[in-house]
C-alpha positions as CSV (number, residue, x, y, z in Angstrom):
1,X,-5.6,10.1,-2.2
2,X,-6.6,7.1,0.2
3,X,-8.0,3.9,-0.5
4,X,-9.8,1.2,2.1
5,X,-10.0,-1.8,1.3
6,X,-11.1,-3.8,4.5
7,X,-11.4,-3.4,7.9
8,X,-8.3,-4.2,10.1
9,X,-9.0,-4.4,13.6
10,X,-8.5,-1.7,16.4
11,X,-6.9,-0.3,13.4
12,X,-9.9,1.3,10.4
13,X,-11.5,3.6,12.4
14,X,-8.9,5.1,14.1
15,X,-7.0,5.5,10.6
16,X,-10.6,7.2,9.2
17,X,-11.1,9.8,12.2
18,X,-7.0,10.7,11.6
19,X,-7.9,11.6,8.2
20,X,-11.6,12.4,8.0
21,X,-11.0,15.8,5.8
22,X,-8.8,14.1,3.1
23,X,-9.9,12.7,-0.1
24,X,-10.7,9.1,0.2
25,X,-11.8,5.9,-2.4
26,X,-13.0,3.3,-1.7
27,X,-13.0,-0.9,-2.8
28,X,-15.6,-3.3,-2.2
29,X,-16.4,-3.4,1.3
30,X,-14.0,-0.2,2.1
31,X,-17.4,2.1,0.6
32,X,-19.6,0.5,3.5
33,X,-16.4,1.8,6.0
34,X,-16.5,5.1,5.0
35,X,-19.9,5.9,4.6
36,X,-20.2,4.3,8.7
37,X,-17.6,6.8,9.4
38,X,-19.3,9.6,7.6
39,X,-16.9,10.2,4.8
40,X,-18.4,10.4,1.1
41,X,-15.9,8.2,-1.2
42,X,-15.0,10.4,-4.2
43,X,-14.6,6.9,-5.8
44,X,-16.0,3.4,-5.5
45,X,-14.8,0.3,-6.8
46,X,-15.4,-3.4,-7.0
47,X,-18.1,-6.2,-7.4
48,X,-18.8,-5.8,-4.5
49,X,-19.6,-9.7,-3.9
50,X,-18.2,-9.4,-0.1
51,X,-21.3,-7.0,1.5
52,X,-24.5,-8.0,2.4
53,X,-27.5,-6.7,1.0
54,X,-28.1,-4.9,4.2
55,X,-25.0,-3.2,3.6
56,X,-25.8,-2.6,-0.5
57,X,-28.9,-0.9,0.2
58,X,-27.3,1.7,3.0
59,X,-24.4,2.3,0.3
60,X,-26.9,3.0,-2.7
61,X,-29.3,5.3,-0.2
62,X,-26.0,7.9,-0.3
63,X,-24.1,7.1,-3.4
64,X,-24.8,5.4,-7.2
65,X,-21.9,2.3,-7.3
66,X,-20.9,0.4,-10.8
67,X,-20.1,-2.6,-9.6
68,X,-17.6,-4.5,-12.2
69,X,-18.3,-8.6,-13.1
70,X,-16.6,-10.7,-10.4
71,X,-15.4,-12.6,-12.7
72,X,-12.3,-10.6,-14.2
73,X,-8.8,-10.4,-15.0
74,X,-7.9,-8.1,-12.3
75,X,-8.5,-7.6,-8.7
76,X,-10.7,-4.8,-7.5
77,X,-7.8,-3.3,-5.8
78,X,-5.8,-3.3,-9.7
79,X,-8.8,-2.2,-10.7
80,X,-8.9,0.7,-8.6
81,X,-5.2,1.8,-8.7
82,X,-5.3,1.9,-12.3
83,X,-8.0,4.2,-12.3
84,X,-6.4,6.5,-9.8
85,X,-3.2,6.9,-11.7
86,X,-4.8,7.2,-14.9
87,X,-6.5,10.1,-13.2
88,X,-3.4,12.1,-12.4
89,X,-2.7,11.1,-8.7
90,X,0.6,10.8,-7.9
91,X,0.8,9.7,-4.1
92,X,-1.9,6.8,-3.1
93,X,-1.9,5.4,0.5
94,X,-4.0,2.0,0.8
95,X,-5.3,0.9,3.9
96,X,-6.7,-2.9,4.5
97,X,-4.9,-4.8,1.7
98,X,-2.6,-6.8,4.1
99,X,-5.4,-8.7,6.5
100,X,-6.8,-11.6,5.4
101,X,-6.0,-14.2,2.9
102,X,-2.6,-14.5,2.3
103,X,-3.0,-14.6,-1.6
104,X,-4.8,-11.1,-1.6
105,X,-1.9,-9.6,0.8
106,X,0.4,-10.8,-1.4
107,X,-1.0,-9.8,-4.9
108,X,-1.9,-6.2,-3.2
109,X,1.9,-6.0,-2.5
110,X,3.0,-7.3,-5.7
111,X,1.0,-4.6,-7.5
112,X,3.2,-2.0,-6.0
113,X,5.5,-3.7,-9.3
114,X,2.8,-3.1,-12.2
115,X,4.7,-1.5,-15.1
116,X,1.6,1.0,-15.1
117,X,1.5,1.7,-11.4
118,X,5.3,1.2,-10.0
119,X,6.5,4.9,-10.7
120,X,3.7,6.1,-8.7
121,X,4.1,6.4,-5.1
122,X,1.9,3.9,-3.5
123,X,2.2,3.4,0.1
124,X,0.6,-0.1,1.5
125,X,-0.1,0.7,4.9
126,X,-1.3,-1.6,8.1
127,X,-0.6,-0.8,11.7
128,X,2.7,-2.2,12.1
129,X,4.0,-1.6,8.5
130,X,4.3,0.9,5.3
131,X,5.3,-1.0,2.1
132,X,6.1,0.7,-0.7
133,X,8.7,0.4,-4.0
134,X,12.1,2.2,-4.7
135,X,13.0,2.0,-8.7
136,X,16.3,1.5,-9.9
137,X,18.4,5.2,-9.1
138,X,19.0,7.1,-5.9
139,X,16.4,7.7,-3.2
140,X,16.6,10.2,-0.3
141,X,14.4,8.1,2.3
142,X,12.3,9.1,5.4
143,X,11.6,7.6,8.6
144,X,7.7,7.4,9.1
145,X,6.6,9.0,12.1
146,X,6.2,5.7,14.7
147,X,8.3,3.2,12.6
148,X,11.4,1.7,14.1
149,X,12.8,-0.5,11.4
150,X,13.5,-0.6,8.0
151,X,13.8,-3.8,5.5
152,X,14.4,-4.1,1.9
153,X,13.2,-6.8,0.0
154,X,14.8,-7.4,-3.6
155,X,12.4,-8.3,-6.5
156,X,15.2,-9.3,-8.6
157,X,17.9,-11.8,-7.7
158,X,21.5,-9.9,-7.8
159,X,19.9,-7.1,-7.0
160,X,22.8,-4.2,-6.1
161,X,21.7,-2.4,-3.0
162,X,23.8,0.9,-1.2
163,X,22.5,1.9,2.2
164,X,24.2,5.2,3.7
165,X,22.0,6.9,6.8
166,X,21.6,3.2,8.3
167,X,22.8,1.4,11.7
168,X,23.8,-1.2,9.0
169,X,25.4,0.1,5.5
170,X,25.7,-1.6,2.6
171,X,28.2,-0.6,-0.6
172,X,27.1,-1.9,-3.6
173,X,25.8,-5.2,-2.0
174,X,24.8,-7.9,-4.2
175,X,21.4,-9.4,-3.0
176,X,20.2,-12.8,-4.2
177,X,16.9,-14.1,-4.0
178,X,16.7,-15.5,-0.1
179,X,18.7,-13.4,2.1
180,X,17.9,-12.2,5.2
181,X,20.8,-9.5,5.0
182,X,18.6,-6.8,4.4
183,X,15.8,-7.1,6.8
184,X,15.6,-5.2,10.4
185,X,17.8,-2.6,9.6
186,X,17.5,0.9,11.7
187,X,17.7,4.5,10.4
188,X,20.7,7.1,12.6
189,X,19.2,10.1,12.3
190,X,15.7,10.3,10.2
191,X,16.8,9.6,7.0
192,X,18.7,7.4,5.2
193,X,20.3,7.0,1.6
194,X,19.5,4.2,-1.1
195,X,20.9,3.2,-3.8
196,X,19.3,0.0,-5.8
197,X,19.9,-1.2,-9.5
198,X,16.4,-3.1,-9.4
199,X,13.3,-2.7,-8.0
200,X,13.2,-3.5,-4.4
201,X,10.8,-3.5,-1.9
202,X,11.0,-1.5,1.4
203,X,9.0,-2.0,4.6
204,X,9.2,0.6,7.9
205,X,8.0,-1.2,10.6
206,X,7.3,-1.4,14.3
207,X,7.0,-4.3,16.6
């Protein structure tokens, strides 16, 4: 499953024509993007408070929206993931939760850590970046197709990280809160080996 959230420059509709024949949800203003791009959201969430009236009558013309109180506990994004993974899905990629205000970039990422969401596999993605979360055990990882880097980012401070695959390896690493250790490192082949005792974050990225 995909979810938009926003538009990100030179970026959305490019994304949309890649994957115009997959399934696709969509939150807030990220129902107006995929109806312009001809793509019927199999869900739609939000309160929709950030599209125009303009663009609330061309979304109910094609599709019935219940839009939630903006005044709520979680954020339309929470709202949405939770909905997904109660559903069954097991793999979500979100699009358009990075740009923007820095709180909302955040908070998307920290999601990716919600005792209900963090054994799914949620993949934040921008053009430059995929962000998602390894749980404490062994991981097999995989370059994405384009990426150049790899970073991990430790949610918990002593974190024990092993890194085997990498242009820089790690054995059983302690990681406090702070370090930079961690970040730019570069896959040998197209995969890599991780081991963490903690959550941790880890971002493929380009330049």
């Amino acid at each position: 499953m995909n979810v938009i959230v926003r538009a990100e420059a030179d970026y959305t509709e490019e994304i949309l024509k890649e994957r115009a024949g997959e399934s696709w949800a969509g939150v807030d203003h990220g129902v107006v993007l995929l109806l312009e791009a001809g793509i019927m959201p199999e869900y739609s969430y939000g309160d929709f408070d950030s599209i125009t009236e303009a663009e609330r009558e061309f979304i109910t013309r094609q599709l019935d929206i219940d839009p939630v109180p903006a005044e709520k506990d979680d954020t339309d994004l929470a709202l949405c993931l939770g909905d997904l993974v109660g559903r069954g899905y097991s793999t979500i990629n979100v699009f358009g939760a990075t740009g923007g205000r820095m709180d909302h970039a955040l908070g998307n990422i920290h999601l990716l850590m919600h005792e209900a969401l963090r054994t799914t596999d949620i993949r934040v993605i921008d053009r430059q970046n995929v962000v998602s979360l390894l749980t404490p055990g062994a991981h097999e990882v995989l370059r994405q197709e384009g990426m150049e880097y790899i970073s991990f980012l430790p949610f918990n401070d002593e974190t024990v990280l092993s890194l085997e695959g990498f242009k820089y390896e790690l054995d059983e690493e302690r990681l406090g809160f702070g370090t930079t250790l961690t970040i730019s490192n570069e896959f040998i082949n197209n995969k890599g080996n991780v081991y963490t005792d903690s959550d941790i974050l880890m971002i493929q990225s380009i330049d």
